[in-house]
Backbone as CSV, one residue per row, in Angstrom:
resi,resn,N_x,N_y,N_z,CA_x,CA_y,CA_z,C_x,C_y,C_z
1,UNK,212.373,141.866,198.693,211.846,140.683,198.078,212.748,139.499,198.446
2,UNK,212.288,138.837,199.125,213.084,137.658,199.183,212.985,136.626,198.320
3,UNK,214.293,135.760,198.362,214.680,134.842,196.758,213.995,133.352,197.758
4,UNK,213.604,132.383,197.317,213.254,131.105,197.778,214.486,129.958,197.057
5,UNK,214.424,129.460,197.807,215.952,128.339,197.471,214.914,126.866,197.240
6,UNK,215.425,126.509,196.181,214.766,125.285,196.000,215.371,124.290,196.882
7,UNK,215.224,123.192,197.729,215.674,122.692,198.340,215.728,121.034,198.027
8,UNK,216.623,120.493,197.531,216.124,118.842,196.618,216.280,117.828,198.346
9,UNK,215.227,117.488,197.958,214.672,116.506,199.516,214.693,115.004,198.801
10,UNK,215.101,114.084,199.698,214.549,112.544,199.820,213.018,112.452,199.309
11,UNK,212.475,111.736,198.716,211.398,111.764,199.022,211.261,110.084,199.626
12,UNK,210.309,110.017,200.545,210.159,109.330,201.588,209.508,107.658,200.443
13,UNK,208.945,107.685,199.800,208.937,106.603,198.994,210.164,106.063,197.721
14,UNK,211.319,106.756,197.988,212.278,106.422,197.498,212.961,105.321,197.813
15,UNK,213.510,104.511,197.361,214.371,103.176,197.867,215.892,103.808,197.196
16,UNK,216.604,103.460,198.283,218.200,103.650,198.225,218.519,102.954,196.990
17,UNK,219.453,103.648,196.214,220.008,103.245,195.340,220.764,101.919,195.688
18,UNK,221.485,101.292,196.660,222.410,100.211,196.749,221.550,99.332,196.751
19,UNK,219.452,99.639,196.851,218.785,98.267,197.054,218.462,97.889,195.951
20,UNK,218.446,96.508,195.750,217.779,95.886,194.414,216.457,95.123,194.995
21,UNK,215.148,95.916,193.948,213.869,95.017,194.915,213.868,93.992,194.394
22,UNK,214.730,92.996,193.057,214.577,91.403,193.415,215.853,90.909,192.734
23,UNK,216.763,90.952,193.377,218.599,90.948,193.456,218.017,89.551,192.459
24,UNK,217.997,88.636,192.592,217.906,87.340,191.549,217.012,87.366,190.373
25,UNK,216.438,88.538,190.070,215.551,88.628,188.938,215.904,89.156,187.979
26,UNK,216.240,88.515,186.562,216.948,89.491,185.276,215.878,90.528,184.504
27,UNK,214.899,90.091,185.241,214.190,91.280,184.363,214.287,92.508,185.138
28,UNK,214.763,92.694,185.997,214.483,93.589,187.078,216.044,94.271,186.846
29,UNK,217.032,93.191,186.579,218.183,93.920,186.286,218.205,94.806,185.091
30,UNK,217.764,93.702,184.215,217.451,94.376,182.550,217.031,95.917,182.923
31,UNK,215.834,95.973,183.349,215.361,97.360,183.281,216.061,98.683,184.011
32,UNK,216.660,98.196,185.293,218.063,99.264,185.789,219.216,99.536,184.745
33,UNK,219.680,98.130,184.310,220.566,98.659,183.083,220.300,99.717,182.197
34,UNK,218.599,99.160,182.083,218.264,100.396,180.655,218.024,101.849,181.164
35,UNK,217.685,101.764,182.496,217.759,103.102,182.593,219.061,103.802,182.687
36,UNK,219.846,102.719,183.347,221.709,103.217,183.292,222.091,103.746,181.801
37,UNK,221.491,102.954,180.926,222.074,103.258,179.834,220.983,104.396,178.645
38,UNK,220.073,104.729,179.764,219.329,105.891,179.158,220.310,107.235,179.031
39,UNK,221.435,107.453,180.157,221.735,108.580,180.291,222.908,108.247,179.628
40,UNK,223.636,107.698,179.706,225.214,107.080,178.594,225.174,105.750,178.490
41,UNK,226.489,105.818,177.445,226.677,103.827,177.022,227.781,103.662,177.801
42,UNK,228.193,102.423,178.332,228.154,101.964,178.833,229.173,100.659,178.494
43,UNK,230.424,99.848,179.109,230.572,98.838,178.532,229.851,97.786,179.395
44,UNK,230.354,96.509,178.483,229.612,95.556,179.327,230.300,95.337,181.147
45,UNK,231.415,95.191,181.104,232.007,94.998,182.328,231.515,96.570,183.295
46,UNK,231.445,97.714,182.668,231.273,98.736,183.697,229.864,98.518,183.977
47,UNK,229.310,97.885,183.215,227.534,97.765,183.419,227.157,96.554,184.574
48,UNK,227.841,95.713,184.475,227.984,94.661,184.978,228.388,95.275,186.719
49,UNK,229.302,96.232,186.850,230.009,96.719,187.650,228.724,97.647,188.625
50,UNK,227.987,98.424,187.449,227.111,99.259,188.050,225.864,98.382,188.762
51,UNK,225.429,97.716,187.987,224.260,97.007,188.461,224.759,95.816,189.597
52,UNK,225.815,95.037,190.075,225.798,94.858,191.314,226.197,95.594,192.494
53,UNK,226.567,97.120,192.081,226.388,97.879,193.155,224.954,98.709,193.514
54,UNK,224.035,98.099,192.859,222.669,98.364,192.833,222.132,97.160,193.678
55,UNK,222.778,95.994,193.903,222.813,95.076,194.646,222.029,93.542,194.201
56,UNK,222.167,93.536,192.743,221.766,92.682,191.977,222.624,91.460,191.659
57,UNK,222.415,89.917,191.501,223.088,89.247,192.364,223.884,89.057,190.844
58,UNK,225.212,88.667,190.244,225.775,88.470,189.421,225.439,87.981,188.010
59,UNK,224.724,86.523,188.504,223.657,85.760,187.538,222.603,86.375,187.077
60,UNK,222.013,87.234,187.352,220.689,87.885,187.193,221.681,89.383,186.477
61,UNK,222.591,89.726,186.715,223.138,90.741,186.131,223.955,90.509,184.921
62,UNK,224.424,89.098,184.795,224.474,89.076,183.620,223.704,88.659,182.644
63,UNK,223.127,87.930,183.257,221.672,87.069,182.140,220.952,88.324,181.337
64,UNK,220.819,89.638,182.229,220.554,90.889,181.906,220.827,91.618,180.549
65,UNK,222.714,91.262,180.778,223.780,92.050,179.837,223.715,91.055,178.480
66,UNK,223.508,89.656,178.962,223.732,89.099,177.603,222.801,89.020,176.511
67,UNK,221.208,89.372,177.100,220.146,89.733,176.326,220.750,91.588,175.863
68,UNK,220.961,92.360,176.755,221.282,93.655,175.967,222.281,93.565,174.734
69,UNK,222.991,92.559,174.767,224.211,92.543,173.939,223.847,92.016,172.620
70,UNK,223.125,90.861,172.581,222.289,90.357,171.481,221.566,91.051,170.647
71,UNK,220.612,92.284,171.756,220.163,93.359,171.041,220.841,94.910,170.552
72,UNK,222.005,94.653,170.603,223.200,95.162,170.665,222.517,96.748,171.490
73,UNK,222.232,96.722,172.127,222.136,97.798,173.164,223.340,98.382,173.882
74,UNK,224.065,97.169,174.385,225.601,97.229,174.872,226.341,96.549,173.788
75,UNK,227.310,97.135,173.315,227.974,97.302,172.780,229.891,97.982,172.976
76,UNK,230.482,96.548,173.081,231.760,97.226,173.412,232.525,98.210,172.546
77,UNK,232.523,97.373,171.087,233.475,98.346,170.139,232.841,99.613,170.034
78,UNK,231.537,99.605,170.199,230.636,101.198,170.059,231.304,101.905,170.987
79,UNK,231.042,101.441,172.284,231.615,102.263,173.465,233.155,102.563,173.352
80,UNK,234.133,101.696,172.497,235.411,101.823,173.125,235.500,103.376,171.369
81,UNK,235.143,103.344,170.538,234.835,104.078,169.494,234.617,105.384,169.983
82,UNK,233.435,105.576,170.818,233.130,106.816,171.310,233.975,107.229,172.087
83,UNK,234.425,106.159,173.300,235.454,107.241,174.178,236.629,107.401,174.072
84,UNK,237.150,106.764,172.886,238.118,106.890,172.482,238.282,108.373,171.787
85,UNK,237.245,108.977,170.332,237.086,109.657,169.866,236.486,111.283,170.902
86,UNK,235.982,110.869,171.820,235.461,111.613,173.018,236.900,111.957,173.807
87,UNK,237.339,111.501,174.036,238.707,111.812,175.280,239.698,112.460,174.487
88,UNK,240.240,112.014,173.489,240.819,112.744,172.403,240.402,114.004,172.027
89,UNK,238.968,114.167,171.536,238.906,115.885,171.659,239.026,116.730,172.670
90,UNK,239.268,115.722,173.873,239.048,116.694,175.283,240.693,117.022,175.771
91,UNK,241.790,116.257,174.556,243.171,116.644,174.872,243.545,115.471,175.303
92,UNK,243.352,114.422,175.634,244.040,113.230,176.164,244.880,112.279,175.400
93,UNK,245.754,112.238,175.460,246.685,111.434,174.290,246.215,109.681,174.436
94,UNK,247.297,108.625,174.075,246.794,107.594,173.805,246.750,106.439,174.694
95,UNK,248.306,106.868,175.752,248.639,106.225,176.778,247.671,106.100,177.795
96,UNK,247.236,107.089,177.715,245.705,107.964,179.332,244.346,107.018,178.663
97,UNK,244.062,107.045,177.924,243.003,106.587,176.906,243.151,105.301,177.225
98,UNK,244.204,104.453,176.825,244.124,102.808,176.998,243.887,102.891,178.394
99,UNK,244.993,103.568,179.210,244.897,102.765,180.322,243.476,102.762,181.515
100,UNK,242.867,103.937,181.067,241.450,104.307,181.593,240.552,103.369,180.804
101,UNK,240.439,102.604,179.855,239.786,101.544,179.361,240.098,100.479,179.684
102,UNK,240.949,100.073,180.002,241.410,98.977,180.785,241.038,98.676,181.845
103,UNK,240.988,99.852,182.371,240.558,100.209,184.506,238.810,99.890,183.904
104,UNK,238.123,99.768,182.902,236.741,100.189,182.666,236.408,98.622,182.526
105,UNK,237.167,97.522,182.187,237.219,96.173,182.051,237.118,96.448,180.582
106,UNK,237.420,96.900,179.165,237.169,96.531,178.170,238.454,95.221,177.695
107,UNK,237.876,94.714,176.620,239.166,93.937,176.287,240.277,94.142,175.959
108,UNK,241.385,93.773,175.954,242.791,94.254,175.439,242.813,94.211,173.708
109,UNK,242.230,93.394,173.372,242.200,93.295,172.122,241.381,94.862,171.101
110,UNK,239.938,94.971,171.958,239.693,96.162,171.572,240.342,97.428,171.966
111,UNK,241.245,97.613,173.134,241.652,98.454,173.377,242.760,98.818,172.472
112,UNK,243.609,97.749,171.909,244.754,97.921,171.117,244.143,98.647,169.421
113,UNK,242.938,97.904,168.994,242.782,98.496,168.152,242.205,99.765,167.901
114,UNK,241.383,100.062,168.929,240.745,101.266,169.028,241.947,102.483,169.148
115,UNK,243.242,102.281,170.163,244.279,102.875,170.359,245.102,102.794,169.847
116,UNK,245.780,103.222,168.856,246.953,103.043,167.915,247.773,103.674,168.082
117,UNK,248.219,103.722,169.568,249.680,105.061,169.560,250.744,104.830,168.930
118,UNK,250.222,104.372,167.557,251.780,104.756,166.471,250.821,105.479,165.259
119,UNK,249.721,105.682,166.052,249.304,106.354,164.436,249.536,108.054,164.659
120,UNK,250.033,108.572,163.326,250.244,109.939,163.333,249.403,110.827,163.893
121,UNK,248.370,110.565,163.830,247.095,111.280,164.570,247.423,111.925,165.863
122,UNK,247.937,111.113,166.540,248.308,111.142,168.147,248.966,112.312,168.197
123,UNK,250.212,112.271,167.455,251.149,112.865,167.393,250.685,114.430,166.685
124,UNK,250.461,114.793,165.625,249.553,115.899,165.084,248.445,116.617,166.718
125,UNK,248.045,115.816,167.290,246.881,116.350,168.999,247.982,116.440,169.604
126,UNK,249.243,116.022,169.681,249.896,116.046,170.621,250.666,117.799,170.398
127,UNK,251.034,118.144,169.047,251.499,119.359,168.592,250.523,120.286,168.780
128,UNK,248.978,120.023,168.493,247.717,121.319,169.269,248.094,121.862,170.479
129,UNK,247.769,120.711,170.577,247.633,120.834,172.446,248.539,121.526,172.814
130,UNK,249.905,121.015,172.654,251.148,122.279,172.996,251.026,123.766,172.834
131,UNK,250.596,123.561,171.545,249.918,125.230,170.696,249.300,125.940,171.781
132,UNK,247.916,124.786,171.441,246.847,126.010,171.988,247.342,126.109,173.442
133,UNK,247.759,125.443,174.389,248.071,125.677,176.091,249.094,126.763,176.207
134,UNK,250.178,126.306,174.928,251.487,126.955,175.343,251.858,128.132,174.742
135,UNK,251.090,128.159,173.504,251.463,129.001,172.313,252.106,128.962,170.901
136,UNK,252.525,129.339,170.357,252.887,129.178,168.900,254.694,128.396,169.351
137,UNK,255.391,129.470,170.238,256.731,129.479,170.543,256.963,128.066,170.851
138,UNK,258.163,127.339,170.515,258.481,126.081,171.387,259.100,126.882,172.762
139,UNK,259.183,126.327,173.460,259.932,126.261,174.806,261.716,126.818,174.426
140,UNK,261.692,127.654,175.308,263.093,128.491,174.952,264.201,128.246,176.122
141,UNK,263.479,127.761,177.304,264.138,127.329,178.003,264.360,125.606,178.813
142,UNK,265.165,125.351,179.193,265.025,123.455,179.795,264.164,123.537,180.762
143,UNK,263.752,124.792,181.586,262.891,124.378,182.665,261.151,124.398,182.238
144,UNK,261.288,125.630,181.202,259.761,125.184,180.403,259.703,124.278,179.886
145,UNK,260.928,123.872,179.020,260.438,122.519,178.308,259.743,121.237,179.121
146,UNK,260.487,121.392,180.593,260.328,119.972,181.110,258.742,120.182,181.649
147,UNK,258.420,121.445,182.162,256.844,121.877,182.448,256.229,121.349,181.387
148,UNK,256.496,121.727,180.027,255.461,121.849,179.374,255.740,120.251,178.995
149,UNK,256.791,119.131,178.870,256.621,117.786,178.781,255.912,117.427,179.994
150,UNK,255.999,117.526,181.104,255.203,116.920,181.711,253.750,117.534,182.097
151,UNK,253.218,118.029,181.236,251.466,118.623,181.064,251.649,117.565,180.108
152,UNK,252.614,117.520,178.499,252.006,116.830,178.045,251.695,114.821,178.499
153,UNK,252.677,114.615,179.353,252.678,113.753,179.173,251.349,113.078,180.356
154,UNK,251.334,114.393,181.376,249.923,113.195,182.559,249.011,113.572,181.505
155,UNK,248.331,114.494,180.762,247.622,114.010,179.439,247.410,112.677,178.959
156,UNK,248.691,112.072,178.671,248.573,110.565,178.267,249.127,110.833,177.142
157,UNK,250.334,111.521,176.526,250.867,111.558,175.112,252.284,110.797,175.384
158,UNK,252.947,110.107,174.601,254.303,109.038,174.745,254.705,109.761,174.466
159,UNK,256.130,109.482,174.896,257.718,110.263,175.063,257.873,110.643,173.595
160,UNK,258.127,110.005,172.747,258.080,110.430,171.187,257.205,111.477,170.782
161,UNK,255.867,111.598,171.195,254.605,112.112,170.674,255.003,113.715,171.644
162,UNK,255.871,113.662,172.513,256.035,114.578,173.664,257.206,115.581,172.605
163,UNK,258.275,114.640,172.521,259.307,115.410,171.655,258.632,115.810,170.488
164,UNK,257.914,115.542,169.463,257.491,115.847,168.457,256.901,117.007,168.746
165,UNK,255.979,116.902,170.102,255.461,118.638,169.972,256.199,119.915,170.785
166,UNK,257.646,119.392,171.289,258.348,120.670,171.907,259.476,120.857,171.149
167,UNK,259.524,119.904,170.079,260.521,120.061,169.022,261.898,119.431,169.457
168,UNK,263.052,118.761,168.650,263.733,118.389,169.064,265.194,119.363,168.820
169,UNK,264.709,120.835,169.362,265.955,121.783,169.447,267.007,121.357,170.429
170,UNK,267.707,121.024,170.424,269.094,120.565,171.421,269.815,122.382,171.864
171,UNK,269.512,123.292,171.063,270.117,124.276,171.350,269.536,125.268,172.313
172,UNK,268.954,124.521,173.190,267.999,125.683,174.344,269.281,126.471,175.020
173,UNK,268.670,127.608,175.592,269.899,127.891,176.732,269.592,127.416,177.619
174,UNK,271.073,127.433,178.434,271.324,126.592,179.402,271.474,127.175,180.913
């Protein structure tokens, strides 16, 4: 019995994604946005970002965003809320978090508040995470410790939030 392979083809009435069929038209942007933002949200600057690489001319891409925003469709603090709360369950501390929102164009202002790496919280994910990767044990030796600080730290957890979860035993062997 032979198996048949589905095979995903072009289809020949498709238009390339980089084309926009009327680069100066906001209604035309509007409606790419909404489908952009059918599948996730979105900030305004990454939206902004997506739809002129769809090849939509700036003016028409934002005239777009600023009607979505009114209808609060886009929404920054929503977005910076979710992926903030989203990246965090996935293990990412607070440092990794800002600075990947930043790279996303959100504001500094929302980024600071959304990110509070002095709140205990951080620090409490930062002691899991050690757990569940490493185990119950702290680090018994300086060369695990420094392994297991630096997992935590490309994570995105601060030097403080790092010591807090490998413990601050000074008496490792040496």
């Amino acid at each position: 019995m032979s198996v048949r392979r589905a095979v995903r083809r072009r289809r020949p009435d498709r238009r390339p994604r980089s084309e926009a069929t009327a680069p100066d038209d906001p209604d035309a942007a509007r409606l790419a946005a909404l489908k952009l933002l059918n599948r996730r949200d979105y900030c305004a600057a990454e939206l902004s970002a997506r739809l002129a690489e769809r090849g939509f001319a700036a003016p028409a891409a934002q005239a777009a965003i600023d009607g979505l925003v009114r209808e609060r469709l886009v929404d920054d603090e929503r977005f910076v809320e979710y992926y903030v709360r989203a990246h965090a369950e996935r293990g990412q501390g607070p440092v990794r978090i800002a600075h990947e929102l930043k790279e996303l164009g959100v504001a500094q202002d929302l980024v600071e508040r959304a990110v509070d790496a002095s709140d205990g919280r951080w620090r409490e994910r930062c002691v899991a995470l050690r757990r569940r990767r490493f185990g119950e044990q702290p680090p018994s030796e300086w060369k695990e410790r420094g392994r297991q600080a630096r997992f935590l730290t490309y994570r995105g957890f601060s030097a403080e939030q790092v010591r807090a979860a490998l413990g601050n035993d000074i008496g490792l062997d040496e």
